[in-house]
N, C-alpha and C positions, 0 to 999 in steps of 0.2 A: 504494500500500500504506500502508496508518495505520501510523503509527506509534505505537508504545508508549508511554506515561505514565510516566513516572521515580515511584515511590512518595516520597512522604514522607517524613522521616526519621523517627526513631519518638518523638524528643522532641519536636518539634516538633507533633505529635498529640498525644502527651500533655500539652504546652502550653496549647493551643487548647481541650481538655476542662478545664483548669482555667479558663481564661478562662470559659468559658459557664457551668459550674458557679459559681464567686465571683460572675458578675455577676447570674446569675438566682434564685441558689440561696442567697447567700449565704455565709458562709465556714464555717459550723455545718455546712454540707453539704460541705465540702472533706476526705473521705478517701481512703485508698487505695484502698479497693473500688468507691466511687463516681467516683473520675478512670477507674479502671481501665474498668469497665464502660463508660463514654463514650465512654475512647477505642477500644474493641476490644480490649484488651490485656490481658497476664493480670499478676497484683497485682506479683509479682518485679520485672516490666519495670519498674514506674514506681515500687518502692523500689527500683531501682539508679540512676533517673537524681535521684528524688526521698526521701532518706530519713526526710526529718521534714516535717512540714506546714508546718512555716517555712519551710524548703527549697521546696514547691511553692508558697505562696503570693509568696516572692521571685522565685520565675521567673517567675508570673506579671505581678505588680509589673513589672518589667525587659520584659518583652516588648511592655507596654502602652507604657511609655516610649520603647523602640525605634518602636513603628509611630510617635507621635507626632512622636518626629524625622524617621521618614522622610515622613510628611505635611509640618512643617513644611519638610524641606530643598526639594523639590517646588513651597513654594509660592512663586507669580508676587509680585515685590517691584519696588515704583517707589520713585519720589524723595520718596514723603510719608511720613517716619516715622510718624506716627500710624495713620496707613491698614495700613503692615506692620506693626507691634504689632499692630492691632486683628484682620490677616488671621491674623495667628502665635495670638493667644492666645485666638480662638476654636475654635484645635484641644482648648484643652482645657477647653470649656464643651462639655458635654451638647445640643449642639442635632442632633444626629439619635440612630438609637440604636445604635451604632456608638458614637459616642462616649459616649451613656452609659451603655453598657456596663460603657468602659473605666472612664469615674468613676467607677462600683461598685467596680470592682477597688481603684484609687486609692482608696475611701474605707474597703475592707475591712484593706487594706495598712496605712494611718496611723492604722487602731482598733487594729489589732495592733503595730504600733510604739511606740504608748504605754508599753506595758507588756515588749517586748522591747527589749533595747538592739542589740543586731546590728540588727533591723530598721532601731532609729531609726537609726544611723549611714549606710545605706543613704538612706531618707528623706532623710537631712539633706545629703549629695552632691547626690541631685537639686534638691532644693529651693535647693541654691546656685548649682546650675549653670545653673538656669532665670532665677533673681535676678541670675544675674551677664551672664546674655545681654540681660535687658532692662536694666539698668542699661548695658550697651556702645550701647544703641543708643538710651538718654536723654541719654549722652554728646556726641550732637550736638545737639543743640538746649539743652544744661542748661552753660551753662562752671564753674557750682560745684561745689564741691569733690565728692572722688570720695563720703566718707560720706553726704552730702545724694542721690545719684545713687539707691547702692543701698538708702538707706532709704526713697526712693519709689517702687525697683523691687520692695520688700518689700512697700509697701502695694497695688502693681497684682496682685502674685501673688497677697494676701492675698484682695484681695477677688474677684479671678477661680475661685477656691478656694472660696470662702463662696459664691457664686452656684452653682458644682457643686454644691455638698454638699446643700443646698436643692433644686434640683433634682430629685435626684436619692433626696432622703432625704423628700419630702411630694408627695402625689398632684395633680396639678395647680394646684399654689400658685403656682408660675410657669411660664411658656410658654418656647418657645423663643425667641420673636420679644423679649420682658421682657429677655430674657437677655440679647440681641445689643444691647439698646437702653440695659440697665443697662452694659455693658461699652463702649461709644460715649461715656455719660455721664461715666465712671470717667475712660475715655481725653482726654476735654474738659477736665476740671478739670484733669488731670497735663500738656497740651498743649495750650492755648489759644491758638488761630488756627495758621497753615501755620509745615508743618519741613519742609522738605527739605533728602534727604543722597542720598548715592550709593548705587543699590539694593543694593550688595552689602554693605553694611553694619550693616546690623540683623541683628534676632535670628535669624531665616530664614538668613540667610547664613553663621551659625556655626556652624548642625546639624550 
């Protein structure tokens, strides 16, 4: 006898309708009547779980961030730092569309933070928390001081960001393959020649 399908919960639907709308659509298309129609639902539902568009577009924000951790906690890590950096912070280069997707979102999010401060405060959490994971795992191979650590882990994030946003924001100006090759280059100059540490110890392993 089949068994029955547990439904969905009904945020989580309406989640996923804002995910597909910001990333295809842009965020000029993120309203109530148009999450609502995506996801099946009638407008009430998704002003009680979402009341204002900042509201929807921060959950969407947050959920992109969640898959990413749970992609990164997932991933296989050996003894070369460089190689789990490089495994870790290709989750969040745009190289299939799944992820660049999620950089839509991510770049819909930090356009509207500018100018929101709740947003940016949110932004600004992640953005440390990402800096503070690679900077823990520059910490074995770097013995100087901790400022020198997370001001190169600000430059790795900086430019794995800059390579999205490109990406993601010009029609075949870069490939995928550019991407993975400019982030290898990035990782060579901040890592020249072999590190190795214990694999539970980098960024992956703090997810």
């Amino acid at each position: 006898m089949a068994q029955l399908s547990t439904p969905r919960p009904t945020k989580d639907v309406i989640t996923d309708a804002l995910l597909d709308i910001t990333a295809e659509r842009g965020l000029d298309h993120v309203s109530v009547r148009h999450v609502a129609a995506a996801a099946g639902v009638a407008i009430g539902t998704v002003q009680h779980y979402f009341p204002t568009k900042d509201a929807m577009l921060t959950a969407a924000f947050t959920e992109v961030v969640r898959r990413i951790r749970e992609r990164v906690a997932a991933t296989v890590l050996g003894p070369d730092v460089r190689r789990n950096l490089a495994a870790v912070l290709r989750e969040l280069l745009p190289l299939d569309e799944r992820r660049a997707a999620e950089v839509r979102v991510q770049v819909a999010f930090a356009a509207r933070a500018a100018t929101m401060p709740a947003l940016a405060e949110l932004q600004g959490v992640i953005l440390g928390e990402v800096t503070d994971a690679i900077a823990a795992a520059l910490a074995h191979v770097d013995g100087g001081p901790p400022e020198r650590r997370r001001a190169r882990a600000q430059v790795v994030l900086a430019t794995v960001d800059g390579l999205a946003l490109h990406a993601v924001s010009s029609r075949d100006w870069v490939t995928p393959e550019s991407l993975a090759a400019a982030l290898d280059d990035a990782l060579d100059a901040l890592l020249p020649g072999d590190a190795a540490v214990t694999p539970g110890d980098v960024v992956g392993g703090r997810s």
